[in-house]
N, C-alpha and C positions, 0 to 999 in steps of 0.2 A: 177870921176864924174859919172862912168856906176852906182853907187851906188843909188844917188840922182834919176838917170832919174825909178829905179826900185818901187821905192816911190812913187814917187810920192809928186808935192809939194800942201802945205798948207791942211795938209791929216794928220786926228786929232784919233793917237790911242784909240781905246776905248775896255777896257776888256769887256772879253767874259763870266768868271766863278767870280761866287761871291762863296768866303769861308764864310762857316758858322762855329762857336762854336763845336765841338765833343760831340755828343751826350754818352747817360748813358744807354744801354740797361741793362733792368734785366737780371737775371742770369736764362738761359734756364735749364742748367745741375746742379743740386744740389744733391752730390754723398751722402755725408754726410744722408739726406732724404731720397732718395731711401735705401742706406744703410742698416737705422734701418728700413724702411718698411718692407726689406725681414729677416730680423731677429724676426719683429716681426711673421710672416706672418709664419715660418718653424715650429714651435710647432703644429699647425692646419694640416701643409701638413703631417705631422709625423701619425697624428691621421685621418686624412681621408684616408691615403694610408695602413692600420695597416691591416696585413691581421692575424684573428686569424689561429693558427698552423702552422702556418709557421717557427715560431724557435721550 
């Protein structure tokens, strides 16, 4: 009965956290995009860093 008296009677549970659904975030990191960006982007660095005579 030490149980009961810890209770308390006529003492009505009520939850504390409502679950919601799992949300869908987008996709921050897109390797694939960056990827070709710096392949497109190395032809330009190739020709802005060209120094003549140097080979």
């Amino acid at each position: 009965m030490a149980s009961r008296a810890k209770t308390g009677r006529n003492q009505v549970t009520a939850p504390i956290f409502l679950l919601v659904p799992q949300v869908k975030l987008p996709k921050r990191l897109d390797l694939d995009r960056d990827a070709e960006r710096a392949l497109d982007s190395v032809p330009g660095l190739i020709v802005a860093n060209w120094v003549d005579g140097r080979w």
